[in-house]
Every structure is written in C-alpha cells, then in structure tokens.
MARLOTI-26433 format. One line per 8 residues: number of its first residue (from 1); their letters; for each residue x, z, y of C-alpha. Coordinates in steps of 0.2 Angstrom, whole numbers. Layout:
NUM) a) X:Z:Y ~ ...
//
This chain:
1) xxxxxxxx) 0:0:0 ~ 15:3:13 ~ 24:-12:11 ~ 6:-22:11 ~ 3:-15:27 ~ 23:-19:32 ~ 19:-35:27 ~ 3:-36:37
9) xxxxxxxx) 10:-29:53 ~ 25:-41:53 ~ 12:-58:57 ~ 9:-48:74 ~ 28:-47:79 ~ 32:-63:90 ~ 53:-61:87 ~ 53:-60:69
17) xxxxxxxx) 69:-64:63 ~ 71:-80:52 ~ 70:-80:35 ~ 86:-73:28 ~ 92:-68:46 ~ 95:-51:52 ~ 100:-42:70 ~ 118:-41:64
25) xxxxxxxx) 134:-33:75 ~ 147:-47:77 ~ 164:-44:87 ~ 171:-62:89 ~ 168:-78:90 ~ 181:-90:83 ~ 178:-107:91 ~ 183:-123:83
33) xxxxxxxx) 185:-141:91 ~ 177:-153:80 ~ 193:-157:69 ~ 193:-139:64 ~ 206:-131:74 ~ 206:-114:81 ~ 204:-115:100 ~ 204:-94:100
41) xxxxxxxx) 193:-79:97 ~ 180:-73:108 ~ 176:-56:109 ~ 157:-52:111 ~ 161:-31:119 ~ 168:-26:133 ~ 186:-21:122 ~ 178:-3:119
49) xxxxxxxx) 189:2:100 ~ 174:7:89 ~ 160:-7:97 ~ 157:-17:83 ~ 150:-32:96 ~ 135:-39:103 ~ 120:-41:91 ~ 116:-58:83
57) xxxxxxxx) 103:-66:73 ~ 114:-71:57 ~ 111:-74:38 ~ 111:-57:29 ~ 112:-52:10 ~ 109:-35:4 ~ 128:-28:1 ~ 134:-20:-15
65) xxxxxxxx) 148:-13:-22 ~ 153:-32:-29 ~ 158:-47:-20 ~ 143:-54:-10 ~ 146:-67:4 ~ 133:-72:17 ~ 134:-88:26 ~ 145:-91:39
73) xxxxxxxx) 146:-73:44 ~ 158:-56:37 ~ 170:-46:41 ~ 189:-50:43 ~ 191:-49:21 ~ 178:-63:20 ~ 181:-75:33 ~ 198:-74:36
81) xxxxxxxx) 204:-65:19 ~ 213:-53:30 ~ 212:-35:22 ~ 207:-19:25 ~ 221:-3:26 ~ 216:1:4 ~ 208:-15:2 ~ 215:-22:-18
89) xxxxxxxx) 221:-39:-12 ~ 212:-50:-28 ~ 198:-42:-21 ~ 199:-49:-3 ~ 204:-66:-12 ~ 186:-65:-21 ~ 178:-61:-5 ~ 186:-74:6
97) xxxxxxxx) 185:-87:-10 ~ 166:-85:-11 ~ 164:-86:8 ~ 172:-101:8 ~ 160:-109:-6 ~ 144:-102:4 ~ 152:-113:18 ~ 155:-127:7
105) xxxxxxxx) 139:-127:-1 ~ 128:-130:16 ~ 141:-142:25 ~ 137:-151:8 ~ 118:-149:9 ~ 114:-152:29 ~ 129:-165:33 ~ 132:-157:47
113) xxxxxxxx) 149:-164:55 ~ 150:-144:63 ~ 150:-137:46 ~ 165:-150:42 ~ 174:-142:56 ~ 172:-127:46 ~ 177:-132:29 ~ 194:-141:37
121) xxxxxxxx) 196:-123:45 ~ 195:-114:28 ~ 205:-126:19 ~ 219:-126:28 ~ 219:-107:35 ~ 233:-99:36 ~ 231:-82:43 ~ 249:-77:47
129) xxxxxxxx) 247:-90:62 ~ 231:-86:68 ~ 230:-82:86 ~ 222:-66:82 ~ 216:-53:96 ~ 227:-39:100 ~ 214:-27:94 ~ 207:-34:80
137) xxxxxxxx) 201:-27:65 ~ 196:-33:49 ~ 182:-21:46 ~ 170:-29:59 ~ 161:-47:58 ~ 166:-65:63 ~ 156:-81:65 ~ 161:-99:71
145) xxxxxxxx) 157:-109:88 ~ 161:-127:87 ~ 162:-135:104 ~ 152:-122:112 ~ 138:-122:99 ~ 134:-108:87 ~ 132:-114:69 ~ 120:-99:61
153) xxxxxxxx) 108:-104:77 ~ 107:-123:71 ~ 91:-126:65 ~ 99:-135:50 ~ 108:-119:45 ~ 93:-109:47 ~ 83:-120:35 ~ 98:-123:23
161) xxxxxxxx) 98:-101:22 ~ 79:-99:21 ~ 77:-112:7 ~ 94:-104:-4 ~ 85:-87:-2 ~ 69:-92:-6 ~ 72:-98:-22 ~ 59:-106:-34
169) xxxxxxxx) 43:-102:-45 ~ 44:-89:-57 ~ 36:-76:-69 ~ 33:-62:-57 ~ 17:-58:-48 ~ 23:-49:-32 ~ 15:-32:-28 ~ 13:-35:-11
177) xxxxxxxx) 4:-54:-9 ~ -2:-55:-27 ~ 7:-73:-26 ~ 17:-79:-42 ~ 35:-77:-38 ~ 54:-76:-43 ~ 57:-57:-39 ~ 73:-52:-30
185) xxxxxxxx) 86:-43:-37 ~ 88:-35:-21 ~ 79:-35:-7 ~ 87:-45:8 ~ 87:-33:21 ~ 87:-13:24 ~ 81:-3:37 ~ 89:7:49
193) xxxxxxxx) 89:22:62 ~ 84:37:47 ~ 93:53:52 ~ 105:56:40 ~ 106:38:33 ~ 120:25:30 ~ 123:17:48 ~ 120:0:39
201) xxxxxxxx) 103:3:34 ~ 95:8:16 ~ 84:-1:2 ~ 67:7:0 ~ 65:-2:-16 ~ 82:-3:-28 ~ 88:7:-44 ~ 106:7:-49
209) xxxxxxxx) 106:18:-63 ~ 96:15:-83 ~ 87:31:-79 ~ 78:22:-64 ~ 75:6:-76 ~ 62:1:-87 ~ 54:-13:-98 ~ 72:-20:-96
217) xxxxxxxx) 70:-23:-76 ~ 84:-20:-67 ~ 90:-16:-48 ~ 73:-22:-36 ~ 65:-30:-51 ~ 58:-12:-57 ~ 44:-17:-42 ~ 45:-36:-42
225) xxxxxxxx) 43:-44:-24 ~ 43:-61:-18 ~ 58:-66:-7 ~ 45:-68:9 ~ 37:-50:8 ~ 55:-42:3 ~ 59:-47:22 ~ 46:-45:31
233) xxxxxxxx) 41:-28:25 ~ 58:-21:30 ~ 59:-31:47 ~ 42:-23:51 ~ 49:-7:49 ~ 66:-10:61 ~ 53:-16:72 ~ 43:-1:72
241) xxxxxxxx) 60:10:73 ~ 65:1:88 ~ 49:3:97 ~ 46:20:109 ~ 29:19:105 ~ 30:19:89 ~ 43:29:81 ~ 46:48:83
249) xxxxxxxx) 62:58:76 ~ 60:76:70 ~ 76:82:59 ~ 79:75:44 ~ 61:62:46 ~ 58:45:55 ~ 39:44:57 ~ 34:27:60
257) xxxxxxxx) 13:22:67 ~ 5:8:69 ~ -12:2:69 ~ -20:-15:61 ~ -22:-24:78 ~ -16:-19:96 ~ -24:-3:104 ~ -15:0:119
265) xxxxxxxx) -15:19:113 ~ 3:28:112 ~ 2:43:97 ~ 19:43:98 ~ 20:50:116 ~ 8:64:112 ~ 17:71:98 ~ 34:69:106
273) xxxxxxxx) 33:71:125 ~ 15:76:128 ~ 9:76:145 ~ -4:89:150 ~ -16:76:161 ~ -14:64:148 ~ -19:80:136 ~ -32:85:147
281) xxxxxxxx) -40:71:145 ~ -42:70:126 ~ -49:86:127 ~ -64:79:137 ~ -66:65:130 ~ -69:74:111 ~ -78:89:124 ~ -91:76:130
289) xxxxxxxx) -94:70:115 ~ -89:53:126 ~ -94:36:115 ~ -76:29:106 ~ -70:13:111 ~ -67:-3:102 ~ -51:1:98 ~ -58:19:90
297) xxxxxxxx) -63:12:70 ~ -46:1:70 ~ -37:6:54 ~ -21:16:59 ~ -4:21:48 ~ 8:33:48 ~ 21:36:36 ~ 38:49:36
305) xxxxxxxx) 54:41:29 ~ 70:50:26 ~ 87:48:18 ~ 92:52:0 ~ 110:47:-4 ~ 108:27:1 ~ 88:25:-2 ~ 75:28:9
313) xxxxxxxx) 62:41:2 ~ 44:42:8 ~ 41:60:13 ~ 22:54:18 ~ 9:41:21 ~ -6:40:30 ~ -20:27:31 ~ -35:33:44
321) xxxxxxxx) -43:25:60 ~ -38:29:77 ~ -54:38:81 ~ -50:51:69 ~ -34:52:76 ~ -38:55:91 ~ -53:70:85 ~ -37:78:77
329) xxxxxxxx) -27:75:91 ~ -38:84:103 ~ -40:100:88 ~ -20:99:87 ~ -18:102:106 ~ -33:116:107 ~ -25:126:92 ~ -10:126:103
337) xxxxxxxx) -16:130:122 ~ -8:147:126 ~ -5:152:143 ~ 14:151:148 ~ 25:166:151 ~ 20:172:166 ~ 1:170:164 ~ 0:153:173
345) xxxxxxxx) -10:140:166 ~ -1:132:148 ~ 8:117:142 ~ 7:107:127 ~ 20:104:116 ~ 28:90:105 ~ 29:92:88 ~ 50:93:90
353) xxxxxxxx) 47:109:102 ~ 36:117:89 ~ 45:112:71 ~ 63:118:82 ~ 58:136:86 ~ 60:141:68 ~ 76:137:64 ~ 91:146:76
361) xxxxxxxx) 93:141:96 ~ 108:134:92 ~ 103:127:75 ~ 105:110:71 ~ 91:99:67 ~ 93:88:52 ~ 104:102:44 ~ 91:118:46
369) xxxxxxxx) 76:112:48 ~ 68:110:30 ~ 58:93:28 ~ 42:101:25 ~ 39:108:44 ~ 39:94:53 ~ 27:85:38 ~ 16:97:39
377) xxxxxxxx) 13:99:58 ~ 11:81:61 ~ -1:79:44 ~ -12:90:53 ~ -11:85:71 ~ -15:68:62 ~ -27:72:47 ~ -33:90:53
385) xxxxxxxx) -34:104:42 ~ -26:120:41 ~ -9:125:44 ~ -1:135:27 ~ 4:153:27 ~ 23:148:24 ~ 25:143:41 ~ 18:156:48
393) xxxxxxxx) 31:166:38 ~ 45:156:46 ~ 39:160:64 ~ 36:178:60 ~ 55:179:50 ~ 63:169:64 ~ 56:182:75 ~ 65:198:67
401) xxxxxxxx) 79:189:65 ~ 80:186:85 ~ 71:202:88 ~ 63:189:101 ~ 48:179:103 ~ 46:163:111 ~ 30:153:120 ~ 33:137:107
409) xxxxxxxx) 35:152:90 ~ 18:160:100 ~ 11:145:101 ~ 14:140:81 ~ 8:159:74 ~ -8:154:85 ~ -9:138:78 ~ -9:146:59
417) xxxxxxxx) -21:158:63 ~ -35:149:70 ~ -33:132:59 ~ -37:145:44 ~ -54:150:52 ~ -68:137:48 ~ -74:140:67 ~ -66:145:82
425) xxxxxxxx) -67:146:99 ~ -59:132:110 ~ -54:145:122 ~ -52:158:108 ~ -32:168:109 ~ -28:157:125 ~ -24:175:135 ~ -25:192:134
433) xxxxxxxx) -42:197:125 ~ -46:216:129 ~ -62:216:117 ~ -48:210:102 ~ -50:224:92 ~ -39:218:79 ~ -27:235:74 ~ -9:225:76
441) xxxxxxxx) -16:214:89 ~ -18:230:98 ~ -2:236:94 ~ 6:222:100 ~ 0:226:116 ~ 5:243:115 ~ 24:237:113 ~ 23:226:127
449) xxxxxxxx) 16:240:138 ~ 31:252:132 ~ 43:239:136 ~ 37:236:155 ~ 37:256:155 ~ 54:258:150 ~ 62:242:161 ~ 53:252:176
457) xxxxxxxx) 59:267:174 ~ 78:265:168 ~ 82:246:166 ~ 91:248:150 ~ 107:234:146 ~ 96:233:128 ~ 78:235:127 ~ 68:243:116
465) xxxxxxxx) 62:228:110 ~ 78:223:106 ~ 80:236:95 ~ 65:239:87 ~ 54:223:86 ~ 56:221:68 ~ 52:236:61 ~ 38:238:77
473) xxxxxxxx) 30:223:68 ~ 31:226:49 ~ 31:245:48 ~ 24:253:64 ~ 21:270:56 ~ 41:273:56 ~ 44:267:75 ~ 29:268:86
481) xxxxxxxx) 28:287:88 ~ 45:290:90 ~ 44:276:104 ~ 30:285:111 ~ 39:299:114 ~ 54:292:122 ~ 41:283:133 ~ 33:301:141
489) xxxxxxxx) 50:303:147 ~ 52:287:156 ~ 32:290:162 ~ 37:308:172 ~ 52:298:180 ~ 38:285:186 ~ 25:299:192 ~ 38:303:203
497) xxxxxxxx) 48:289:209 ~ 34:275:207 ~ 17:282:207 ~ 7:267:208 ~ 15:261:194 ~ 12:275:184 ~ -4:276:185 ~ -7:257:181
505) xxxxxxxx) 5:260:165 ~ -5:275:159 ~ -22:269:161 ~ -16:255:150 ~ -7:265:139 ~ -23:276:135 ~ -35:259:136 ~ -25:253:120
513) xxxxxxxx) -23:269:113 ~ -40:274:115 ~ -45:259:102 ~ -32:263:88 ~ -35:276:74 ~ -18:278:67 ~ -1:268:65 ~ -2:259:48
521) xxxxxxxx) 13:261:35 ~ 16:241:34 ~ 7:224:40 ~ 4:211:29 ~ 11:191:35 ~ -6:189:44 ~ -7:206:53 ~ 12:200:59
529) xxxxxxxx) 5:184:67 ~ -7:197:77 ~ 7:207:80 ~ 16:193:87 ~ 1:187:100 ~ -4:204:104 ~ 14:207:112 ~ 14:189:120
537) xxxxxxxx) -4:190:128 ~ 0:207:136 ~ 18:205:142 ~ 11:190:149 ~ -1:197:157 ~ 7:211:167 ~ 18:197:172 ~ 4:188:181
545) xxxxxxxx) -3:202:189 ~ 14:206:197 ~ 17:189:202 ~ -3:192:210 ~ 4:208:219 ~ 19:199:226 ~ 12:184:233 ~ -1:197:240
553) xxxxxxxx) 13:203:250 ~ 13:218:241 ~ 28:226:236 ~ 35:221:218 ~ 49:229:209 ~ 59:217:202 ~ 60:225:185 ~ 41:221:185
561) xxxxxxxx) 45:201:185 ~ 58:204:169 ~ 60:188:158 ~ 73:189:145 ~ 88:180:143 ~ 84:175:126 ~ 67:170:128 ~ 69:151:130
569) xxxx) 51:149:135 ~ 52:153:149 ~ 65:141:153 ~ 56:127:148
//
C-alpha cells in the first residue's frame, strides 16, 4: 500500500527525474574536443575540500559491494581507473573496465559521434598524463562535456539508459501496478535524508542474507517490482523529503505526508513550528462546528521511516482523510493548552518540543530519544486516541531526575491525563483550578506555595524544591511535614519583615490545607501526573498575580517574580 501510494504521488511531481536518472553530486567536468582529447577538468564547487560538487541529473544503479558501473558517470576508480588510498588495484581495473563497456555499449547503440569522443578517450587513457586538478580525489564523481555539451543530458543517452534499465517482459506480476514484469534485482534508486542513515541513501525493499529469502527469490526479488514503479516510488519519497511542507524530523524518524491531490493545507507546519493564530483557528473552525472544505474528504498519508544498518524500516503508516486530520489536530492542540510560566496566555508546541523534554537538556536526539515517543505523539495528533501510561512515566522520571519541571513536560503529563478520560473539558487543567479536589493535585499546590514561602523569606542558593521534589511527589508522608515545619520558621520572619506577604501565604497555606485529610505514604504513576500539574498551575499562578501587583505599581519583591535557571520553559 506505501509504495502504491509512492507510486501514485510521483504522476503529480512535474521534475521527476528520468528513467534511470537520479540527483547525483558530481565534482568535475572533463571536457573533450570531438577527437577525444582532454581540454581540462571543470570543477562544479567553489574548491571547498569535502564538497562533493554541484547536483546533476545522471544515470544511477543501486551500488553493492561488487563491481557496478553506471553510464558515463563514477568516481575517479571507474572513469579514470585511478584508485582509492586501500583500494585492491584488480579491483579498480574491473571497475574502470566495465565503465568503459557501459560507454562502449551506448556510443554503439545511439551513434552518437560525442560518445565516439568518449570511447577514443577511454581507449587511449593514460592517467599518469592527465591534467588532473590539484585537489582532486578519486572518491568523488566525474562525467564528460564534449564541445560544451553534456552527454547524460542528450536525449539520445537518456533513452539509450531508460530502455537498458527497463528491460523486457517477464514472469513477475509487480505488487505495485499489478502489470506483468521482469522484477529488479535491486531497486534503482534509494532514498535519502533518514537520521542515522548512509549519506548515500538506503533500499526500502532488498535482502542480502538466506534468512531474508524465500521460494528461492533473492536480493529485491523477495517483493517483485517492475523497473517503472521501483523508481518512482523511491523518487516520490526524495521528493517528499525535500519538501518543508512535507517532511518533519523527530530523532531517529523521518515522517513524510502527503495527500492524493493538492490541498493547500501544511500538517507539517503544525506539528513542527505551530503558530498559535494559525492554531487558534483550527480550534474554531472544529468549535463552530464550521462545514469542511473540498479539500476536507481527500485521502491523506503519513508514514515514519527510520534507519536499520543500510535499510530503511517503516516505523508507521497512516491512510486517513484530511478532515479527520484536521478534527485530531484541533483535540491534539486542546490536550496541550496550558497557560505559560508566568500565567499569561499559552503556546502550542511542536511535536519535537514535546518528544525532547524527556530525554536530558543536553541529550542528543537520535541517540536518547527512544523511537516510540515521537510515534506515538504524532499517531495521536493524527489518528486521536489516548496517549499510553509509559509516557507519562518518562515525564514523571525525567522530572525526579531533574528535580525540575518544565511547561513542554507540563504540558505532556496534561496531555496523558486528559486523552485517558472519554470526556473532557476543552478548557479543563488550562490554570490553576481551586475546586480540584484531587489529594496530590492539591499537594502539588501546597509545594509550590512552600517554595514561594521560603524564596521570600531567605532566598536560599538551593531550593527546597531542589531537594525534595522527588520524594515530595512519590512519598509525601516522609517529606511534607517536615517541610511544613521548616516553613513556620520562614512564615514568623515574614510576619515581621513582610506582612502583606504573610498574610497572602497563609491564607493560602490553610485554603489548601484546609481540603487535605492526611499525607499519603506513596502516589501511584497517575497521582504523579497530578502532582506534577498541581505544582505548575499554582507556582504559575502566584507568578501572575505578582506580575498584576507590579504593573499595578505596587511594590513587588523580586523573590516573588523567581524563575529557575533550569526551568527552560520559561526561556522559550
């Protein structure tokens, strides 16, 4: 089904590559007058050591470990039989030798007096005297210019390729056009840009090993495709990757979208870089209960790729329309509305922000971040549904492991929460909810509360959230009445030096005191999650009302503004 609809999507691309051609970096030009001498090489960069040159349309195959030579391209061993630093030197000889019979065969077939020039060059190479450039290098690719022309744009060499690679009738039936075929061996070309993956590009379709093989098909042939669909599946999909719109990297996974016809509708922007007018508007549409558009019922794709030693594996694949993406889209965005840090009005985030903040702040993507988060948050952005309780359990760990909580790991326990209740609220956990009478959402608030007591009165190097958070939100029996008691010390120091904010701190205090019957012993993974929001609603909603007082003109202590240095949401 994903190479069908690969397939499909190629016939809208109006620069597909030719048959058999691919973008392909080449570093020089080696021109030729129409007797076949060497005029000089051409360098295609602008001299930089590790370019590998401008990008071409040339004739590609799918390169193995063996000798394989395409058509009047390769690197330095197969056009000029010069070789590599560990290159074995009968090897270079095979390579250049079956270059120069690719070359030989097509001057043959299209007559082409440029493709004599060629041949004459070949045969009487000698590359002791070539004129080589000063900083040339075997490993990147050559072609040929003859009087100015480039021989793999001739339409002759074009048709020659396409026809060789074509090849005749046979006994297949490929999987993806249902049309009677000669499967290829290996499939032409390999797609590029995964995380992780060979710089070259990968084969989504191949086996190399007998455990891979069977009813004694062997390499591509295990999936018999034609030729046609072989290419065009895999140039779709470079197509895709190179496109904003339509590609989104998160770690180890290349997402690609696409829908059957145009629809002028970017989910790649709203689940990379979302932008809160654009949000806003999704939400009102699904709100208003607005008719969809034309474009609404059009058949739309997703699919996640990632790399596995030199394949390309399919982590996922979705076939929906666009109208239910977009209903998904607008739940997605409401699960994840929580005001910002200092109680102002919230953002949304991209799916990057979100799977990030549970893996370290200095933690590197594609090597922490386990393949599953990023799958699951954009299946259900996509297809709805509820987020699982295992990635609730890596936003909860993350934050005893920081002793910290951020507005993006806010935002995700939120999300986990309310996708698990079968109704909710669209307005529901946004802010600080005083009729929550949930025991560790309440005790969340209580910390928060503690923490603003304590910064007021003594402005400590090392807070006590930064000592007790972990065992505050998994055990508060242990912690909370022994942090009670350091805080009526810090409370008579108020009384005295800040009145006012006493009395604001210890009517809170005794609000939220007032509505819990005890500390429990231990809070299961869920009663966390509370935790976790009960802490972020209240601390930022003492923030807001001091940031009321001040722009009142009322007098602020800067203690009462306090943002941690290792809470990045509120840098972002």
């Amino acid at each position: 089904m994903l190479l069908e609809k690969l397939r499909e999507y190629s016939f809208r691309l109006s620069e597909l590559p030719p048959p058999g051609y691919d973008r392909t970096p080449i570093r020089w030009l080696i021109q030729l007058d129409r007797q076949g001498n060497c005029l000089g090489f051409v360098t295609t960069t602008s001299g930089r050591k590790k370019d590998r040159g401008k990008f071409f349309l040339a004739p590609a195959v799918m390169k193995t470990s063996g000798v394989k030579a395409s058509l009047l391209v390769g690197n330095g061993e197969y056009v000029l039989g010069k070789p590599r630093a560990k290159s074995d030197p009968e090897r270079v000889a095979r390579c250049h030798e079956a270059f120069r019979e690719e070359a030989d065969a097509c001057a043959r077939a299209t007559g082409l007096p440029e493709l004599e020039a060629v041949r004459h060059f070949l045969a009487t190479l000698n590359p002791s005297s070539l004129p080589l450039p000063a900083d040339f290098d075997p490993e990147m690719n050559l072609t040929f210019e003859v009087e100015g022309r480039l021989l793999i744009d001739l339409p002759e060499v074009r048709e020659y390729w396409a026809q060789k690679q074509a090849g005749g009738d046979g006994e297949d039936t490929c999987l993806v056009c249902g049309h009677r075929c000669q499967a290829t061996d290996r499939h032409p070309v390999r797609i590029k840009g995964i995380p992780g993956g060979q710089t070259s590009g990968m084969a989504l379709v191949s086996a190399n090993a007998r455990a891979f093989e069977s009813y004694g098909l062997e390499a591509s042939r295990i999936a018999p495709v034609c030729r046609d669909c072989a290419e065009r599946y895999a140039k779709a999909a470079n197509a895709l990757r190179e496109r904003e719109d339509s590609r989104l990297v998160v770690g180890p996974l290349l997402y690609l979208f696409w829908t059957r016809e145009e629809a002028g509708f970017n989910v790649a922007s709203f689940l990379s870089q979302p932008q809160p007018a654009e949000v806003q508007e999704l939400l009102l549409a699904a709100a208003r209960g607005r008719p969809r558009s034309t474009a609404d019922p059009l058949a739309f794709y997703a699919v996640a790729l990632a790399a596995s030693g030199g394949r390309v594996v399919v982590r996922d694949w979705l076939e929906t329309t666009l109208g239910e993406v977009k209903d998904h889209l607008a739940r997605w965005f409401t699960l994840q509305n929580l005001v910002e840090w200092d109680g102002s009005e919230g953002s949304p985030y991209g799916l990057f922000t979100l799977a990030r903040s549970v893996i370290p702040s200095k933690g590197d993507m594609q090597r922490d971040l386990p393949p599953n988060v990023p799958k699951v948050l954009l299946k259900v952005a996509l297809q709805g549904g509820p987020l699982p309780s295992w990635l609730l359990f890596q936003a909860i760990r993350r934050n005893r492991a920081e002793q910290a909580l951020t507005r993006p790991r806010a935002a995700l326990i939120k999300m986990v929460l309310l996708s698990q209740q079968s109704n909710f609220q669209e307005d529901a956990m946004v802010r600080l909810d005083e009729n929550n009478q949930e025991p560790a959402y309440l005790l969340g608030r209580l910390l928060a509360v503690l923490e603003q007591v304590q910064m007021l009165a003594v402005s400590p190097k090392a807070t006590l959230i930064d000592r007790f958070y972990g065992t505050a939100s998994t055990a508060p029996a242990s912690v909370f009445s022994r942090l009670l008691k350091g805080a009526q010390a810090h409370l008579g120091k108020l009384r005295k030096e800040k009145p006012g904010a006493y009395i604001a701190l210890q009517t809170r205090l005794e609000s939220i005191m007032g509505k819990l019957t005890g500390f429990p012993k231990v809070l299961s993974l869920e009663e966390q999650g509370w935790f976790s929001l009960g802490y972020y609603h209240q601390r930022a909603w003492d923030r807001a009302q001091a940031k009321d007082r001040k722009a009142a003109g009322e007098p602020v202590p800067d203690e009462a503004l306090f943002i941690p240095e290792n809470d990045i949401s509120s840098q972002e």
